[in-house]
N, C-alpha and C positions, 0 to 999 in steps of 0.2 A: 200353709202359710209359713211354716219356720222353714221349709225346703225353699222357699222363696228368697226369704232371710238371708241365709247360707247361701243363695246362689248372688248374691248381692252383693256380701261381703267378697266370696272370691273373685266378681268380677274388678270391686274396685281394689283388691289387695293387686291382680293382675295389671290395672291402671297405676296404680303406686309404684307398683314397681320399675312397670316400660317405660314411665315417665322420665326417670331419671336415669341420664345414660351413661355413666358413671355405675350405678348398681346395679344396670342391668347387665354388666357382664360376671361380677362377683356373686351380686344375689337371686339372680336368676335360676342361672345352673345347679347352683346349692344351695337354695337359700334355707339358714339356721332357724330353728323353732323359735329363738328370742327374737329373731327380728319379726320372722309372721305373727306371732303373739302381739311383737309389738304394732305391727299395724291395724292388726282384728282390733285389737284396745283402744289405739287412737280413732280407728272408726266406730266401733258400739259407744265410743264417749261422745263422737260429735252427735252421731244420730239419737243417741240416744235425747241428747240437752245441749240443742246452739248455744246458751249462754256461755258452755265450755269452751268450745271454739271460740265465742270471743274473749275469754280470756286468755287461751293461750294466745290469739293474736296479740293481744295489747303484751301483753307480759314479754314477747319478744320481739317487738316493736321497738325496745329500746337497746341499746348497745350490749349484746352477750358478755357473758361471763360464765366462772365454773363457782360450783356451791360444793363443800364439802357437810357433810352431815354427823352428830358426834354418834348418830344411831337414828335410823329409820323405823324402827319396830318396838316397842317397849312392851312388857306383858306386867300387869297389876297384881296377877297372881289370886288371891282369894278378895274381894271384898265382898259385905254384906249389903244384899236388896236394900236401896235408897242412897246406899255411901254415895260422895259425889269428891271425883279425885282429878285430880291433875297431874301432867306430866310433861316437861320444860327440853324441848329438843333443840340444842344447840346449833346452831349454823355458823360456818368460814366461810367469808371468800377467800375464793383461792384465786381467785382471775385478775384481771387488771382493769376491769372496770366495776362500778360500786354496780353494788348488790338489790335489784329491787323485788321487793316482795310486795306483788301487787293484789293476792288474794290468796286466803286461804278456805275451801269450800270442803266442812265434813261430811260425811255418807247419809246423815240422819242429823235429827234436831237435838240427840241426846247429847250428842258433842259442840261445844262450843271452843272455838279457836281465839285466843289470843297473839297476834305477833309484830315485830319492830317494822315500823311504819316507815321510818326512815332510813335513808338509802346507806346500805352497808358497804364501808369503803374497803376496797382491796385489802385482806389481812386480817379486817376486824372481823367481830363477831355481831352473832343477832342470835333470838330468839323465838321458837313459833310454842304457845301453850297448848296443850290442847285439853278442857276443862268436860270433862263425861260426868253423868248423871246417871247411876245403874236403876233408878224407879221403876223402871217398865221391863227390866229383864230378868232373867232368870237362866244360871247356867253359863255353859260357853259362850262369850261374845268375841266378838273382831270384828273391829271400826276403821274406818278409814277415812282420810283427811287428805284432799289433794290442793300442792303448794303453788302455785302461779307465780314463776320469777322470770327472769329474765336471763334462762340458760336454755341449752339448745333442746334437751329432751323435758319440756315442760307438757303439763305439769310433775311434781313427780311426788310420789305417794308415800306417806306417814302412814303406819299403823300403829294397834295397839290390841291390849286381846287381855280379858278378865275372865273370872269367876265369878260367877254372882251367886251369893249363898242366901238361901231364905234367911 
């Protein structure tokens, strides 16, 4: 069944590819690990949960733009079993069109997302929270939060990464 899998992904990474004819002369011939990784990604994301796809659709459906991030990764570092912490990851637009952040969707129930709902205009700034609850763990964790805006490589991924100490 996973040799199945695998044979799936590599036929539609090959469709992705030949499809566009533009890339198929630069990505073809050589094509780089980031960009395979990135298509194996965006397909175990659709397959995995259509709702994802349809937020990437909606999310760039509307007028693009570019997001700059003040940090994509934060790490908690030590807290104790139950703490429950938060952690406020700044967003710019940098583009000339305002900025929509149409979902924010974390890995698990342990996180809970907070962010600015309204449309962030060329310059200014936003905010996505992202609120974890360490109850149920123990140890090394790393979480992830995927952003649904309205720029060209959506969605694109927040992490974060604790200790959880009895």
């Amino acid at each position: 069944m996973k040799s199945i899998k695998i044979l799936a992904v590599a036929a539609l990474c090959t469709l992705a590819f030949s499809c566009n004819k533009k890339e198929e002369t630069s990505s073809v011939k050589s094509p780089d690990s980031a960009q395979a990784s990135t298509v194996v990604d965006a397909l175990s994301q659709e397959s995995a949960n259509p709702d994802d796809a349809a937020l990437v659709k909606e999310a760039q459906s509307k007028p693009l733009t570019t997001i700059a991030f003040s940090e994509t990764d934060h790490n908690f570092g030590d807290i104790k079993k139950g703490e429950k912490v938060e952690h406020i990851y700044e967003v710019t637009n940098t583009g000339t069109n305002p900025l929509i952040i149409s979902n924010v969707k974390p890995g698990c129930g342990c996180t809970v997302p907070d962010f600015t709902k309204e449309p962030i205009l060329p310059g200014k700034k936003g905010k996505i929270t992202l609120h974890f609850d360490s109850t149920n763990f123990d140890g090394a964790v790393n979480k992830v939060a995927d952003v649904f805006v309205n720029v060209e490589k959506a969605p694109v991924r927040l992490t974060f990464s604790a200790n959880i100490l009895p």
